[in-house]
LUMPADREN-330288 format. One record per residue (C-alpha): chain; residue in three letters; residue number from 1; x, z, y. Coordinates in steps of 0.001 Angstrom, whole numbers, plus 500000, padded with zeros to 6 digits. Last residue first. Layout:
BEGIN
<site><cadena>A</cadena><residuo>ala</residuo><num>NUM</num><u>X</u><w>Z</w><v>Y</v></site>
...
This chain:
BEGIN
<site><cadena>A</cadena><residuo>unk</residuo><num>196</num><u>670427</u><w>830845</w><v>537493</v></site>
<site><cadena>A</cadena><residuo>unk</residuo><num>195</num><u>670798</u><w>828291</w><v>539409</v></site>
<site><cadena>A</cadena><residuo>unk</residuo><num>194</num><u>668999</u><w>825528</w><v>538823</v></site>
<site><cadena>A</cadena><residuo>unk</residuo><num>193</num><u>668296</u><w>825204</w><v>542379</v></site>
<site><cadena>A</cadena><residuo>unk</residuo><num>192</num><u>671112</u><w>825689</w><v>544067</v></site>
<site><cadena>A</cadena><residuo>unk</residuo><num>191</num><u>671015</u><w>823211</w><v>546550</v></site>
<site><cadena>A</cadena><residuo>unk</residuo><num>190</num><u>673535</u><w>820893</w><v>545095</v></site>
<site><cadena>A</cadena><residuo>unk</residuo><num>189</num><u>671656</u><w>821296</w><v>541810</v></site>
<site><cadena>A</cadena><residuo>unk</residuo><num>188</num><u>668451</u><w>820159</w><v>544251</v></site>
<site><cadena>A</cadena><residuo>unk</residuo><num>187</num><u>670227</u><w>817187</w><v>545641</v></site>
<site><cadena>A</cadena><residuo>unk</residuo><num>186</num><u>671591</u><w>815951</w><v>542140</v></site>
<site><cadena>A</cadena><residuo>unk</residuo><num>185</num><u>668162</u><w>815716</w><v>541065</v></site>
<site><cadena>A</cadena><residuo>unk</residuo><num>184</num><u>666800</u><w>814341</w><v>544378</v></site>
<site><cadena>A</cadena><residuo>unk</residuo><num>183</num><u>669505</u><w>810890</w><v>543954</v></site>
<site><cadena>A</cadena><residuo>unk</residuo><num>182</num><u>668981</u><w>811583</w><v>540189</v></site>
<site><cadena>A</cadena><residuo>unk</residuo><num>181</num><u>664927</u><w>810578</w><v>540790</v></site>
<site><cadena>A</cadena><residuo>unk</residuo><num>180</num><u>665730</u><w>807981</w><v>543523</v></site>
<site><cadena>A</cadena><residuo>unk</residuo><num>179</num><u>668282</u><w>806303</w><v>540693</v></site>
<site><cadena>A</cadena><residuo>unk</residuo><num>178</num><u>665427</u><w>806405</w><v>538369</v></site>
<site><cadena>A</cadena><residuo>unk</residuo><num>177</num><u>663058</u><w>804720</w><v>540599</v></site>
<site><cadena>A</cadena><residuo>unk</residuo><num>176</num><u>665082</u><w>801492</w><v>541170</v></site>
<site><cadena>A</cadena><residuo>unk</residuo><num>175</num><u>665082</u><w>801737</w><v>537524</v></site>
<site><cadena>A</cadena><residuo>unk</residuo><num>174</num><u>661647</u><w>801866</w><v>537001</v></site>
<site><cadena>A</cadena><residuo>unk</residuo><num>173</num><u>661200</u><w>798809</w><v>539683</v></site>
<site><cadena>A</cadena><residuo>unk</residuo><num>172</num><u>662936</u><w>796893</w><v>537531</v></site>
<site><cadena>A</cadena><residuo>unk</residuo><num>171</num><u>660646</u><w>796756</w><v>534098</v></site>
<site><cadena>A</cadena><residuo>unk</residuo><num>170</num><u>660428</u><w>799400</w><v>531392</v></site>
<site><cadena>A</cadena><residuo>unk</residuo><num>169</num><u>656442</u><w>799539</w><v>530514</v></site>
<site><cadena>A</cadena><residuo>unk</residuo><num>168</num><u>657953</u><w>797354</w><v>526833</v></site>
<site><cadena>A</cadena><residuo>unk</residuo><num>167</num><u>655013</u><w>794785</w><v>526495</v></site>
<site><cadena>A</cadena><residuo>unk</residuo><num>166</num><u>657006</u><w>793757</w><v>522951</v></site>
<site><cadena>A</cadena><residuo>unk</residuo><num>165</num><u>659380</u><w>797091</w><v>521422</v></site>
<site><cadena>A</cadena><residuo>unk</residuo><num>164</num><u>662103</u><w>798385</w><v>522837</v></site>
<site><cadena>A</cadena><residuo>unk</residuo><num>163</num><u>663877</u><w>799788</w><v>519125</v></site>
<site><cadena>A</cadena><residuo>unk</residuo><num>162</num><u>666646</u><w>802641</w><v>520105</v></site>
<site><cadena>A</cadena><residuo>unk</residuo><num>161</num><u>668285</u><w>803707</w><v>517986</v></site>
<site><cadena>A</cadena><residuo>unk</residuo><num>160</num><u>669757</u><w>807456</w><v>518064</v></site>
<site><cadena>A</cadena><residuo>unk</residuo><num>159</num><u>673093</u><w>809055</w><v>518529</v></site>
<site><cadena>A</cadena><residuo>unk</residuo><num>158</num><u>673070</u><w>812810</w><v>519132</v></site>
<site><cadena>A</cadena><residuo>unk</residuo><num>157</num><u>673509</u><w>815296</w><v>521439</v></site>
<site><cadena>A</cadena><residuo>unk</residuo><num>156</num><u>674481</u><w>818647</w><v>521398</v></site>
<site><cadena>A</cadena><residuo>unk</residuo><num>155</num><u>673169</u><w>821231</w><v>524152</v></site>
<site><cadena>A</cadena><residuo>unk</residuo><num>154</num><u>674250</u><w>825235</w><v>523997</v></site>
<site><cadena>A</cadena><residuo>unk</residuo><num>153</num><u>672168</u><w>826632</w><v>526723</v></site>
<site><cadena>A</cadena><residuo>unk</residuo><num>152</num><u>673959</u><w>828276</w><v>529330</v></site>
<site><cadena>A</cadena><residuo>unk</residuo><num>151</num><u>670662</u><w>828837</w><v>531979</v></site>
<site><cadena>A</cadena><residuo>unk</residuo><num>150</num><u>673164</u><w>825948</w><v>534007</v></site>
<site><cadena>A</cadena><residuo>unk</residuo><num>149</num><u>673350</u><w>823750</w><v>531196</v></site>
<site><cadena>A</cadena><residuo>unk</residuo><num>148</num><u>669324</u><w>824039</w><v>530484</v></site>
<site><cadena>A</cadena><residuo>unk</residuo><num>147</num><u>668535</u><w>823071</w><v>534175</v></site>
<site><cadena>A</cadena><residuo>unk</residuo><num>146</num><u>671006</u><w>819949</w><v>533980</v></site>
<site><cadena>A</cadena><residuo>unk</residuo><num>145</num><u>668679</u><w>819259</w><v>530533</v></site>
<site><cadena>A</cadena><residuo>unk</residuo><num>144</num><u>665711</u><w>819333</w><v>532169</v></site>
<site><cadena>A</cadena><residuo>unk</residuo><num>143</num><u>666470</u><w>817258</w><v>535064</v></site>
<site><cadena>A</cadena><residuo>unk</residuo><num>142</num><u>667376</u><w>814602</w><v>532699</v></site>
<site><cadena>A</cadena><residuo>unk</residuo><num>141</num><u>664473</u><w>815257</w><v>530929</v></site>
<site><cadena>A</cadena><residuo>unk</residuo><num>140</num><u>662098</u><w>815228</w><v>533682</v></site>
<site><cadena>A</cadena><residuo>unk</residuo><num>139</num><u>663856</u><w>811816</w><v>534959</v></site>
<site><cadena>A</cadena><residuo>unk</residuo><num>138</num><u>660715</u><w>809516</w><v>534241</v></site>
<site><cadena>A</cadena><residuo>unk</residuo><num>137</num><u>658108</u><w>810877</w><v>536497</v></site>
<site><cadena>A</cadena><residuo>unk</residuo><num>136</num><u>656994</u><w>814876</w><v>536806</v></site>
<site><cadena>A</cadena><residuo>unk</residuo><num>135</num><u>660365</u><w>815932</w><v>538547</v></site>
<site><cadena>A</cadena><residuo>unk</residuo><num>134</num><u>660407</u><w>819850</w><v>538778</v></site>
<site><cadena>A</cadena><residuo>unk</residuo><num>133</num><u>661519</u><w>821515</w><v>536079</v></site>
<site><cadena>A</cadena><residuo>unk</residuo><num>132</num><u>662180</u><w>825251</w><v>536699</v></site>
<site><cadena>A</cadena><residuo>unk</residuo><num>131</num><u>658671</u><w>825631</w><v>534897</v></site>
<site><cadena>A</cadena><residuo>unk</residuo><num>130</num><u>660073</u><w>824505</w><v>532183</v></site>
<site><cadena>A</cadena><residuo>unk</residuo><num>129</num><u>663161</u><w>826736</w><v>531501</v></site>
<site><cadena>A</cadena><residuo>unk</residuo><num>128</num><u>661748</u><w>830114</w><v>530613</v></site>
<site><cadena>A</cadena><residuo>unk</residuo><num>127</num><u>659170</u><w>828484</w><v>528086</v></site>
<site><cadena>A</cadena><residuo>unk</residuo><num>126</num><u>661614</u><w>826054</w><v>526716</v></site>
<site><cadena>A</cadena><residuo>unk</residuo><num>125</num><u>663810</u><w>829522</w><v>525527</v></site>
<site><cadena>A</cadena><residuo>unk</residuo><num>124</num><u>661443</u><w>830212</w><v>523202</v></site>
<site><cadena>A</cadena><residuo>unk</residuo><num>123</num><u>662985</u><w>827937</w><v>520235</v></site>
<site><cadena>A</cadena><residuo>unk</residuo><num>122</num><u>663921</u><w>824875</w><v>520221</v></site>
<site><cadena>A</cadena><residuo>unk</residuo><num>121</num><u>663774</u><w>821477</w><v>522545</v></site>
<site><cadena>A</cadena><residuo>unk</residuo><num>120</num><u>664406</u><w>818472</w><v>521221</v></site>
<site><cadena>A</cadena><residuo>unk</residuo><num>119</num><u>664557</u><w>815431</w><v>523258</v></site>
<site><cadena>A</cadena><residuo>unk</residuo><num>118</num><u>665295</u><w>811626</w><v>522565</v></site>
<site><cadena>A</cadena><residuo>unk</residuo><num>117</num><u>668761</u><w>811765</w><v>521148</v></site>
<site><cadena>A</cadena><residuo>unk</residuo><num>116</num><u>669025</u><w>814912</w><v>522816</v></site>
<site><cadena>A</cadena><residuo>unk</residuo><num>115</num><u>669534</u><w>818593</w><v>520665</v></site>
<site><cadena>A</cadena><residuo>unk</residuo><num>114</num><u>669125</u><w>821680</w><v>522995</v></site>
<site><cadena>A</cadena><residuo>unk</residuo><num>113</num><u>669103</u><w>825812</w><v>522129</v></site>
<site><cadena>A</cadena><residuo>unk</residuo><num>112</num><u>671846</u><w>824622</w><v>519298</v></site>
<site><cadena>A</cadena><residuo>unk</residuo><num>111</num><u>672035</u><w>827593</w><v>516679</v></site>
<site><cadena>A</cadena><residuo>unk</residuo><num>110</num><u>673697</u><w>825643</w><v>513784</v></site>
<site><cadena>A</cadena><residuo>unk</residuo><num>109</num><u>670001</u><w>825370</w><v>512572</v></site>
<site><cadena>A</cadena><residuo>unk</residuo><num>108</num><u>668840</u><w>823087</w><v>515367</v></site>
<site><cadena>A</cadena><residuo>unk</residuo><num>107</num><u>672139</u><w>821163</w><v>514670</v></site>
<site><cadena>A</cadena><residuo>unk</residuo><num>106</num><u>670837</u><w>820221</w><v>511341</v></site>
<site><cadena>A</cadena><residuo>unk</residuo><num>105</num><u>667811</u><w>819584</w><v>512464</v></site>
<site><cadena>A</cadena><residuo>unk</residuo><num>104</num><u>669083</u><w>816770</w><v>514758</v></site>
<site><cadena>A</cadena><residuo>unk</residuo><num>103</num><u>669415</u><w>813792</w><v>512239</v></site>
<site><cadena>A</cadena><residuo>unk</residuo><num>102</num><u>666760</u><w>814464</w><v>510412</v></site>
<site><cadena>A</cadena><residuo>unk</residuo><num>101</num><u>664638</u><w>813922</w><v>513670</v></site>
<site><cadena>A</cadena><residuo>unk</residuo><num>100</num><u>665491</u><w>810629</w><v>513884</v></site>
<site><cadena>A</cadena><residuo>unk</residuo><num>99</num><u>662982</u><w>810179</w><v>510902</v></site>
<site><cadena>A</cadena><residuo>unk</residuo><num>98</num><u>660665</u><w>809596</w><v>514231</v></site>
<site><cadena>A</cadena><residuo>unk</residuo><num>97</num><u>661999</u><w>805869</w><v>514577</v></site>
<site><cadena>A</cadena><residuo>unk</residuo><num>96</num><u>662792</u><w>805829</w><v>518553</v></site>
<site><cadena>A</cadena><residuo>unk</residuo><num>95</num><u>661341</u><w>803186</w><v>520475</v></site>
<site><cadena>A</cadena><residuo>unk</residuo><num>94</num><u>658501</u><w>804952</w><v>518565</v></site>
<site><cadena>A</cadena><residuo>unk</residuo><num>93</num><u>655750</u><w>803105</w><v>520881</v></site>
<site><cadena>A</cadena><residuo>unk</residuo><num>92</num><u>654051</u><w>806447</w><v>522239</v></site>
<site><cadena>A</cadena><residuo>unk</residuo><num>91</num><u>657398</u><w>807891</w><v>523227</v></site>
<site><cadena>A</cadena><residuo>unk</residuo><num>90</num><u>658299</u><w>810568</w><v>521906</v></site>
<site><cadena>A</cadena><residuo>unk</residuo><num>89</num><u>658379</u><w>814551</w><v>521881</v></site>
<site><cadena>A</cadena><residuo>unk</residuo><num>88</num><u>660104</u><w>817380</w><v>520916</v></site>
<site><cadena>A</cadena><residuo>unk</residuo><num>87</num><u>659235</u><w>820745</w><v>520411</v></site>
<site><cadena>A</cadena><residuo>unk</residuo><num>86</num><u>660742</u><w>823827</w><v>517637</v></site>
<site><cadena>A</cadena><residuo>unk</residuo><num>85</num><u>659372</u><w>826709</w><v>516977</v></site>
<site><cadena>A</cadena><residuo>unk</residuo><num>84</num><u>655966</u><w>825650</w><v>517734</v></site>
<site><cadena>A</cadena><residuo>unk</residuo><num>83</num><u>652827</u><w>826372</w><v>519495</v></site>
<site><cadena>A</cadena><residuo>unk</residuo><num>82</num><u>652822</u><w>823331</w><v>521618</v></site>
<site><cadena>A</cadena><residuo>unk</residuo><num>81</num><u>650692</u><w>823693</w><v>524838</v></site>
<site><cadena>A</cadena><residuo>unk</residuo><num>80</num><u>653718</u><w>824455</w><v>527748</v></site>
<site><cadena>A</cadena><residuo>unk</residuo><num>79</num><u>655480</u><w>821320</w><v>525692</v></site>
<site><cadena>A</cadena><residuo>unk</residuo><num>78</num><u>652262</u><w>819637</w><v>526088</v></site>
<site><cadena>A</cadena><residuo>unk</residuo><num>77</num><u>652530</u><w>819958</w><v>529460</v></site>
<site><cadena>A</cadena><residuo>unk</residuo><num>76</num><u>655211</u><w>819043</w><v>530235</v></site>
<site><cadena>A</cadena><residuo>unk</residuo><num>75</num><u>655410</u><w>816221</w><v>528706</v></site>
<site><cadena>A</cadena><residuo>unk</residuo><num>74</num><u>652335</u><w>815005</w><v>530205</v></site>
<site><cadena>A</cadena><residuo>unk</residuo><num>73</num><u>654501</u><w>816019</w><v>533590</v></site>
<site><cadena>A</cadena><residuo>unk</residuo><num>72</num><u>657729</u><w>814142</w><v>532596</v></site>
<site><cadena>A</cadena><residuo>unk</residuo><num>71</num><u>655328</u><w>810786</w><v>531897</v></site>
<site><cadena>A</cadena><residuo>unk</residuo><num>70</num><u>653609</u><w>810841</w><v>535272</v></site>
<site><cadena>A</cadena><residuo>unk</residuo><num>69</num><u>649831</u><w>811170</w><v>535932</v></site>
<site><cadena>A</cadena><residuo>unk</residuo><num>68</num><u>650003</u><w>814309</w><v>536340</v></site>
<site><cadena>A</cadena><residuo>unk</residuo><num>67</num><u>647686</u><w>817584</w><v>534973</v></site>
<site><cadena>A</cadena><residuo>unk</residuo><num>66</num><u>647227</u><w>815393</w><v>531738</v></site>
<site><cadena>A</cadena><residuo>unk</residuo><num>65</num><u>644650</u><w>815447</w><v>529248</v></site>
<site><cadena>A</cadena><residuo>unk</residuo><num>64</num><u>645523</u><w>817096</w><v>525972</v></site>
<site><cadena>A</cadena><residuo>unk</residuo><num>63</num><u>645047</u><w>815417</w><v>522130</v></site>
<site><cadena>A</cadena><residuo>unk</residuo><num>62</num><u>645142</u><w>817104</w><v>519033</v></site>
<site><cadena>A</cadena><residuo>unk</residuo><num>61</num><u>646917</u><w>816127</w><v>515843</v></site>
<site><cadena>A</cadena><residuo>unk</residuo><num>60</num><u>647203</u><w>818467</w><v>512842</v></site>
<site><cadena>A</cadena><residuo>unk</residuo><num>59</num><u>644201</u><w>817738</w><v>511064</v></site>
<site><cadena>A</cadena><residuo>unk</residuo><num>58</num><u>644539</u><w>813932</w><v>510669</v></site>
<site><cadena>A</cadena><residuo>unk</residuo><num>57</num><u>641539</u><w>812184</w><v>510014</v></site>
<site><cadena>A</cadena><residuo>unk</residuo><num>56</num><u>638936</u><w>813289</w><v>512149</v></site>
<site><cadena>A</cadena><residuo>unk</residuo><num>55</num><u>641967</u><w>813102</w><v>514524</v></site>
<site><cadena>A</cadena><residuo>unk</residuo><num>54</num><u>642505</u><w>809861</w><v>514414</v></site>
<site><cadena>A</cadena><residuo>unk</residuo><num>53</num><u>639236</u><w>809163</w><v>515800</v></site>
<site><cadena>A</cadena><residuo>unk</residuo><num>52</num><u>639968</u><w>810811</w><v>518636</v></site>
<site><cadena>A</cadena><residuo>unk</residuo><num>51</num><u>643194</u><w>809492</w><v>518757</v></site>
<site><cadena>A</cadena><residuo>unk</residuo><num>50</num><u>641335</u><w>806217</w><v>519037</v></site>
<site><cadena>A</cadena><residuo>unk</residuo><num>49</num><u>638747</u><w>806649</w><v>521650</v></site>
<site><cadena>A</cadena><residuo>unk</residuo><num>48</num><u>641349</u><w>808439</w><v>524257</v></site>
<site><cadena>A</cadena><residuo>unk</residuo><num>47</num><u>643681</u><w>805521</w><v>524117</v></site>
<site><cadena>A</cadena><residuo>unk</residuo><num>46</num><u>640681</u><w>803109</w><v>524568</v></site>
<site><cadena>A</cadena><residuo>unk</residuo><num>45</num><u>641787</u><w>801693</w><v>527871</v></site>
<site><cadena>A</cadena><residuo>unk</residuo><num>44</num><u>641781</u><w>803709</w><v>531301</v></site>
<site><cadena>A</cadena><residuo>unk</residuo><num>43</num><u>644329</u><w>806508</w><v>530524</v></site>
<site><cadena>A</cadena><residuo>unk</residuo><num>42</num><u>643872</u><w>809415</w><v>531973</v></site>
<site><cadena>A</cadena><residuo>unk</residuo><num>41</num><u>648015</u><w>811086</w><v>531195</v></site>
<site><cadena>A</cadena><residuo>unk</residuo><num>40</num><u>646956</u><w>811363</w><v>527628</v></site>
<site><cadena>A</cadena><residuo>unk</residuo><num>39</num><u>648687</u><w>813964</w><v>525924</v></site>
<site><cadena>A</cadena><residuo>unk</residuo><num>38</num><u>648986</u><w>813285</w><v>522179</v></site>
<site><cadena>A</cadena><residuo>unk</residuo><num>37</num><u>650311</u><w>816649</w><v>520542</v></site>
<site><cadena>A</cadena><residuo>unk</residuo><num>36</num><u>650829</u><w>815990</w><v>516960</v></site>
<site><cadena>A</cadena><residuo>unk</residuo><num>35</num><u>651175</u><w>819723</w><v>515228</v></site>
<site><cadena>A</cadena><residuo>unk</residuo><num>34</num><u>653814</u><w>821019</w><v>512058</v></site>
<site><cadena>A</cadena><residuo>unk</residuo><num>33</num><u>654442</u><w>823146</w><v>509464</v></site>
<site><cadena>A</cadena><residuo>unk</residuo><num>32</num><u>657426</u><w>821893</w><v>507717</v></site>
<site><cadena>A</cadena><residuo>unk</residuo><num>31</num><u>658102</u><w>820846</w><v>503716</v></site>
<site><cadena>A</cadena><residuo>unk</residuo><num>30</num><u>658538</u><w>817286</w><v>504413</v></site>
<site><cadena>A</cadena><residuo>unk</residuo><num>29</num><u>656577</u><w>814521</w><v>503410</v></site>
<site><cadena>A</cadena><residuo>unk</residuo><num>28</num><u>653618</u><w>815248</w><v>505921</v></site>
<site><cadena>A</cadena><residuo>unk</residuo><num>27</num><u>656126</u><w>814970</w><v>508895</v></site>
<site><cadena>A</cadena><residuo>unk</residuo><num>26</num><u>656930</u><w>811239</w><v>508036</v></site>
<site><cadena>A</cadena><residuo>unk</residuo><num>25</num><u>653336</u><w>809923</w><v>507683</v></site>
<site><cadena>A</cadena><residuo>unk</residuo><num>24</num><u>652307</u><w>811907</w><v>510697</v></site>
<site><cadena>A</cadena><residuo>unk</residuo><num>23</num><u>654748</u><w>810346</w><v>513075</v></site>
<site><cadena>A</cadena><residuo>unk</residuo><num>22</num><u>654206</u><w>806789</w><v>511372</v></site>
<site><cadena>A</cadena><residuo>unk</residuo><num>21</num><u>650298</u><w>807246</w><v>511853</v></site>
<site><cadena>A</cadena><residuo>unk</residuo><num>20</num><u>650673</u><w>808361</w><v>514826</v></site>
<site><cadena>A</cadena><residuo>unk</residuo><num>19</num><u>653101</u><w>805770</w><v>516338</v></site>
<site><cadena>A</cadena><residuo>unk</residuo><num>18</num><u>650824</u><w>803227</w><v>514586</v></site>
<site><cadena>A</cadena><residuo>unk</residuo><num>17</num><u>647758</u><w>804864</w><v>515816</v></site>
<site><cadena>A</cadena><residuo>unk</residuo><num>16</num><u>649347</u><w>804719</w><v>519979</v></site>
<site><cadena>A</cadena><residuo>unk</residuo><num>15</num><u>650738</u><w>801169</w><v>519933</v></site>
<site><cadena>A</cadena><residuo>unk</residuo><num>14</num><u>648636</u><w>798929</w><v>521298</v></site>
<site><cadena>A</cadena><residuo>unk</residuo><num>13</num><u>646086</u><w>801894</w><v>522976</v></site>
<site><cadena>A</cadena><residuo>unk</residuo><num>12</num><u>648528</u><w>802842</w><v>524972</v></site>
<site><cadena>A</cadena><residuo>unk</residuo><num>11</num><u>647010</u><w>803186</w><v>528562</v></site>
<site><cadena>A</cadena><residuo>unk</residuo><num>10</num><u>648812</u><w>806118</w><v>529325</v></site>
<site><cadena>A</cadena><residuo>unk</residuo><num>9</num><u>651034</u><w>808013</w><v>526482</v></site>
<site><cadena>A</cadena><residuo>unk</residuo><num>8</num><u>653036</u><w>811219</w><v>525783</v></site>
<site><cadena>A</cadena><residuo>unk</residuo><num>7</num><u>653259</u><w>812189</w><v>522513</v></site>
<site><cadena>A</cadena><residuo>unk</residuo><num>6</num><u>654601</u><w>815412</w><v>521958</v></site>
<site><cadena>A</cadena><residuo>unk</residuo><num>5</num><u>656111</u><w>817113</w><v>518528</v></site>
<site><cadena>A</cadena><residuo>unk</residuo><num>4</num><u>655320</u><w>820914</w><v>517467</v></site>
<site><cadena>A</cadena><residuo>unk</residuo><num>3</num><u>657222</u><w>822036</w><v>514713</v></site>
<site><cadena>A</cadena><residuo>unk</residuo><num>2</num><u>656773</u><w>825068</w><v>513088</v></site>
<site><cadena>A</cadena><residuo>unk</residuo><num>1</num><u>659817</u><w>825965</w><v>510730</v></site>
């Protein structure tokens, strides 16, 4: 397996070499190819500065600037980037603890196109589906996975923890923003836009 996991991130640099260092320090202990993705979505702190370091030290992370400035669109495009098998990403705190993972490999191997806890996407079929995705803020995945029902996709999700660390981003105004983001969601599947 080739595993390709996404780190989305502005202005992170708190938490950004933990999360790497505990990503990394998981992946190396198992018997998987793998690649760190950071994509920076222009941060203005020293984000940038400290993967790059990081990377002198850990071969298999890279970093990508942004096309957007939203969280679904670094996604995105590091997901478009990834070379493997199997993609997932996470957020640049580790809300959720990356040995999460062992919980949805299993179902990667049953034949599942989709496992959620966080995301995981697998296998070729992300390529047809991203570009169908068109919400760049904090509902791309919900969005996602509505366009990944409607392709057919077999989806199972699993439980996860979730950890919100101190100087959490996740105040009201995101969720007054996540209701506008279903709200246009639920307008384009009306439409028939993820039909296919």
């Amino acid at each position: 397996m080739y595993l390709s996991w996404i780190i989305p991130s502005k202005n992170e640099e708190r938490n950004i070499e933990k999360s790497i260092r505990e990503v990394n320090a998981y992946l190396s202990g198992r018997a998987i190819e793998y690649e760190i993705i950071v994509v920076d979505s222009h941060s203005g702190d020293r984000t940038r500065e400290i993967v790059e370091r990081l990377m002198k030290e850990i071969r298999e992370l890279s970093i990508l600037e942004a096309n957007d400035a939203g969280k679904g669109g670094a996604v995105l495009d590091g997901m478009l980037k990834a070379g493997g098998a199997v993609r997932l990403f996470s957020d640049a705190d580790n809300s959720t603890a990356p040995d999460h993972f062992g919980k949805m490999e299993p179902y990667l191997q049953q034949g599942y196109d989709l496992v959620i806890g966080s995301i995981e996407l697998a296998g070729a079929v992300i390529d047809e589906l991203l570009p169908l995705v068109e919400d760049k803020a904090w509902f791309f995945d919900s969005e996602l996975l509505i366009v990944g029902e409607k392709s057919g996709l077999k989806i199972k999700e699993v439980p996860v923890i979730w950890h919100n660390p101190p100087g959490s981003k996740v105040g009201l105004s995101a969720y007054v923003s996540t209701f506008r983001e279903l709200l246009i969601i639920k307008w384009n599947d009306l439409k028939g836009t993820y039909a296919r």
